[in-house]
PAZAPA-968791 format. One record per atom (N, C-alpha, C): x, y, z; atom name; residue in three letters. Coordinates in steps of 0.001 Angstrom, whole numbers, plus 500000, padded with zeros to 6 digits. Atoms other than C-alpha are relative to their C-alpha. Layout:
BEGIN
px / py / pz / atom / type
X / Y / Z / CA / ALA
...
END
This chain:
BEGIN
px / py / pz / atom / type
501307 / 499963 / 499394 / N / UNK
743458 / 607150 / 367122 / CA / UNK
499020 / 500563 / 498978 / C / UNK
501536 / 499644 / 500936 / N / UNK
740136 / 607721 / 365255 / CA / UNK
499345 / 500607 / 500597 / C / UNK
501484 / 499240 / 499550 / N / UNK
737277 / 609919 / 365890 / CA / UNK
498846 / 500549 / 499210 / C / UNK
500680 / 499849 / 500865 / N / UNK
734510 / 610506 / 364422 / CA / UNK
499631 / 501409 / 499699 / C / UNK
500272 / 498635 / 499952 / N / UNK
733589 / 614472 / 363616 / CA / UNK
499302 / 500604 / 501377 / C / UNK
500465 / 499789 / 499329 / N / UNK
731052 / 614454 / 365678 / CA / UNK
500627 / 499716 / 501892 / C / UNK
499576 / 500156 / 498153 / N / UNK
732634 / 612993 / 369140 / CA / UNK
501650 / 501110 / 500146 / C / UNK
498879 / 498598 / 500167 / N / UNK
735810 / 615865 / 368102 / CA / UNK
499191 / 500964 / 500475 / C / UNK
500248 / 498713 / 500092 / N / UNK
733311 / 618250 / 368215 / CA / UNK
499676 / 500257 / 501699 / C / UNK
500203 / 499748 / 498604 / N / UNK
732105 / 617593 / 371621 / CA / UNK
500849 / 499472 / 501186 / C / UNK
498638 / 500707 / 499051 / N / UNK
735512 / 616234 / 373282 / CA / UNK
501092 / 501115 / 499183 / C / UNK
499050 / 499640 / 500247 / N / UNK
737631 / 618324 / 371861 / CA / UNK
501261 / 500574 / 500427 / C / UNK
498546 / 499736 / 499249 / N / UNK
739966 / 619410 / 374301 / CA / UNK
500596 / 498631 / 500426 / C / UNK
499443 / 500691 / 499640 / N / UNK
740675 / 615728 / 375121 / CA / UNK
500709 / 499567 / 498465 / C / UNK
499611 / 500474 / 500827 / N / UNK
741270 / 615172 / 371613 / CA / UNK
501717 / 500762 / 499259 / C / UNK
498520 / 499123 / 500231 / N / UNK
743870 / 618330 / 371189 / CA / UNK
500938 / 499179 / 500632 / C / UNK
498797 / 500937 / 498833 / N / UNK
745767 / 616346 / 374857 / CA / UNK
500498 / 498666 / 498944 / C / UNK
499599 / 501556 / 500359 / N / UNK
745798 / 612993 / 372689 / CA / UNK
501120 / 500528 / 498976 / C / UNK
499217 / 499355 / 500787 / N / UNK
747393 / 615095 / 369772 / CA / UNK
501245 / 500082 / 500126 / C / UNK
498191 / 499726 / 499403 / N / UNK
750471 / 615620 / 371439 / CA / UNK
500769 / 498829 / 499999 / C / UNK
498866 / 500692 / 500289 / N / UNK
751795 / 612596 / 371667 / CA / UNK
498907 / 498814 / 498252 / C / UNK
500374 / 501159 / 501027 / N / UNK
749834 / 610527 / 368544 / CA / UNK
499252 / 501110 / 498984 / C / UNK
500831 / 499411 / 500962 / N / UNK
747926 / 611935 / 365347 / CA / UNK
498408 / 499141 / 500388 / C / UNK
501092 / 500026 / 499961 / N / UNK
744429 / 611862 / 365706 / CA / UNK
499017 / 500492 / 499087 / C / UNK
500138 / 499908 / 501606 / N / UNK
742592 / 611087 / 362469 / CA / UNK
498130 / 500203 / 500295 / C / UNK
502432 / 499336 / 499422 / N / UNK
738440 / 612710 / 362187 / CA / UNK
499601 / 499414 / 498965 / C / UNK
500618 / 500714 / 501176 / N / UNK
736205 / 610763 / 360327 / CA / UNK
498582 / 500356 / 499754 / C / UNK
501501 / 500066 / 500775 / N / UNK
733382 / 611606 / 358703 / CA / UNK
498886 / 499171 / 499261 / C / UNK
501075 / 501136 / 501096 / N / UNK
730432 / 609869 / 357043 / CA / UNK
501086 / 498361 / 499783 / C / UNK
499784 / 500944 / 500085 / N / UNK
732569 / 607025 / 357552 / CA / UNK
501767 / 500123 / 499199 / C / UNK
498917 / 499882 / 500439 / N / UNK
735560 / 608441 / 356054 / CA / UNK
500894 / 500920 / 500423 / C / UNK
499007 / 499271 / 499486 / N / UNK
739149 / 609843 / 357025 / CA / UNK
500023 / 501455 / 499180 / C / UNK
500061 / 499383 / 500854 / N / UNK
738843 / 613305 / 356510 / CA / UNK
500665 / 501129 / 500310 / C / UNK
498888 / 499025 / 499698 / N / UNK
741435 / 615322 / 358455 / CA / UNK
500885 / 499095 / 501191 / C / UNK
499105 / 501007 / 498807 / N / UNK
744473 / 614442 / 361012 / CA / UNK
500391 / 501337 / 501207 / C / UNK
499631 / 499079 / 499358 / N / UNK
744943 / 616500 / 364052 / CA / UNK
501835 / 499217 / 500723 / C / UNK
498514 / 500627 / 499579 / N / UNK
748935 / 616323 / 365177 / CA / UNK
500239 / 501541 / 500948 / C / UNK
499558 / 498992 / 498934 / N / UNK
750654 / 618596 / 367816 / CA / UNK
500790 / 501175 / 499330 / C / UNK
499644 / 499121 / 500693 / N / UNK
751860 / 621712 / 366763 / CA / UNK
501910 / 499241 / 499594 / C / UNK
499167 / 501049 / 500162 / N / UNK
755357 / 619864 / 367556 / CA / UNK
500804 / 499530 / 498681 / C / UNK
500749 / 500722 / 501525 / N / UNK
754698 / 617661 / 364608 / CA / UNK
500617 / 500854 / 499016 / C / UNK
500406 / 499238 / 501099 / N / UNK
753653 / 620137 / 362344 / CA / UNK
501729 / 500202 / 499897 / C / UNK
498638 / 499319 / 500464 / N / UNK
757003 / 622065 / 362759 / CA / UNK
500985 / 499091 / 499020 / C / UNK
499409 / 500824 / 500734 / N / UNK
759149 / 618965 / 362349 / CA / UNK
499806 / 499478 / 497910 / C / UNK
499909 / 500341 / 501361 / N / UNK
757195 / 618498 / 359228 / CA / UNK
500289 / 500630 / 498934 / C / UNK
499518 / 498468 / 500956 / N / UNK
757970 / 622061 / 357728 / CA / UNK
501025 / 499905 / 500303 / C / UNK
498202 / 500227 / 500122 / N / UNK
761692 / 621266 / 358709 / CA / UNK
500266 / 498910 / 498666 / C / UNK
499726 / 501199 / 501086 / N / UNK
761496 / 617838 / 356787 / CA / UNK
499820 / 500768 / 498483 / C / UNK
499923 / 499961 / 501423 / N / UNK
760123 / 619311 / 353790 / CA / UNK
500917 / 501389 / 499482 / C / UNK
499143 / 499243 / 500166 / N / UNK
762448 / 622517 / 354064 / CA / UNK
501366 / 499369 / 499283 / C / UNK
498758 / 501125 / 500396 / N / UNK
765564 / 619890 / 354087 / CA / UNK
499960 / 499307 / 498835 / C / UNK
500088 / 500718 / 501142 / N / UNK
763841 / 618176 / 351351 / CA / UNK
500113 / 501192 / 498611 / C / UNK
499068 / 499019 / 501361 / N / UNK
763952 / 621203 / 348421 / CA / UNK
501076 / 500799 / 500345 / C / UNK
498993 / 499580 / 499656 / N / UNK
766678 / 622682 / 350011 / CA / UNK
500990 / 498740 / 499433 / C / UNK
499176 / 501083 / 500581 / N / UNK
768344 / 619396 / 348630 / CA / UNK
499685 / 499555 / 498570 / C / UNK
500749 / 499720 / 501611 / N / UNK
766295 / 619381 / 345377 / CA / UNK
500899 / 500956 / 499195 / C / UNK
499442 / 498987 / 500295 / N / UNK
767756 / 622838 / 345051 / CA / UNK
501376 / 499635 / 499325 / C / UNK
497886 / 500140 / 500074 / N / UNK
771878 / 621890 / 345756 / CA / UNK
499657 / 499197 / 498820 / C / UNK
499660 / 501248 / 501178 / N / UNK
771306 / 618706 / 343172 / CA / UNK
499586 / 500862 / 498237 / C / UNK
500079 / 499372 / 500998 / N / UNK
769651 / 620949 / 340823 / CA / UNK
501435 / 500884 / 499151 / C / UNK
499077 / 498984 / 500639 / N / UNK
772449 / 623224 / 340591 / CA / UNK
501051 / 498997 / 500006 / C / UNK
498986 / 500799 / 500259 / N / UNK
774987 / 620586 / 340781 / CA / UNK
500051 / 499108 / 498211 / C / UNK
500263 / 500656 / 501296 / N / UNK
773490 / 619120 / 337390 / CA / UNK
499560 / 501411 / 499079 / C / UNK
500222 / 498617 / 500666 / N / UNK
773693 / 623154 / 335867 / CA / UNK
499201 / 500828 / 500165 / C / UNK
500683 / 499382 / 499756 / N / UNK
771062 / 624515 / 337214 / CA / UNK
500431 / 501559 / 500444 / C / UNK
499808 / 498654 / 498931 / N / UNK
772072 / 628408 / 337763 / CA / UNK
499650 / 500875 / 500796 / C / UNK
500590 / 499462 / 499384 / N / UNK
769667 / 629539 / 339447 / CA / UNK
499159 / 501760 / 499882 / C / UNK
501288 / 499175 / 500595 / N / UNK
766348 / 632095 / 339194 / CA / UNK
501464 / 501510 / 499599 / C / UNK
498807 / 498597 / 500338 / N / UNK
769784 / 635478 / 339422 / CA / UNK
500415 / 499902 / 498851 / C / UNK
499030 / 499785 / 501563 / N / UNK
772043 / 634346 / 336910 / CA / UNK
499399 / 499892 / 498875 / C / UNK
501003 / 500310 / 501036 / N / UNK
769423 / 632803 / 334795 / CA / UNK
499590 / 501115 / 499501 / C / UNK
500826 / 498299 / 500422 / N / UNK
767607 / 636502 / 334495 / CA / UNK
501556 / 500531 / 499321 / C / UNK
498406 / 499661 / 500099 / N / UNK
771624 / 637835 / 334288 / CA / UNK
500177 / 499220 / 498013 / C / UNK
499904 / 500795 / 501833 / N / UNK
772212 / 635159 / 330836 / CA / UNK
498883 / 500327 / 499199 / C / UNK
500869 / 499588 / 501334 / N / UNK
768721 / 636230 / 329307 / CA / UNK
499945 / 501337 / 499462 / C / UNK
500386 / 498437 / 499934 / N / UNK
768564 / 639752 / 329726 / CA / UNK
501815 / 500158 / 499391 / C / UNK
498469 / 499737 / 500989 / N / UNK
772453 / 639613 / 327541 / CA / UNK
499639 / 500055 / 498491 / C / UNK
500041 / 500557 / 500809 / N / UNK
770608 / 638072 / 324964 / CA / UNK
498740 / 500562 / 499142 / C / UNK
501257 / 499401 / 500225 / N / UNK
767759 / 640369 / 324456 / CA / UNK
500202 / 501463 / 499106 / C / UNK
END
């Protein structure tokens, strides 16, 4: 759903209700310039990207990466 800034500003509690189940994108001067989503949402999307370097991470260290401890641990031998 679209809206323009201005009809957000003065609907805005119907626009939070729509939120919940769809993203609801604010447009300005003619352009997309924020997205309202349900809190919901949001979370899921701070899970997704949790899961996502949390898997960055494992592959890192699977290809030697030892990580920020040991790393400090091997320089601070060498100093």
């Amino acid at each position: 759903m679209d809206v323009t800034a201005t009809d957000l500003k003065n609907r805005l509690g119907t626009y939070l209700d729509a939120a919940e189940t769809n993203p609801v994108v604010v447009k300005k001067s003619g352009r997309s310039k924020a997205v309202i989503i349900s809190h919901r949402m949001y979370q899921r999307f701070l899970e997704m990207e949790d899961a996502y370097w949390a898997q960055r991470a494992r592959e890192a260290e699977a290809e030697g990466y030892l990580g920020e401890t040991e790393t400090g641990k091997l320089l601070s031998r060498h100093v």
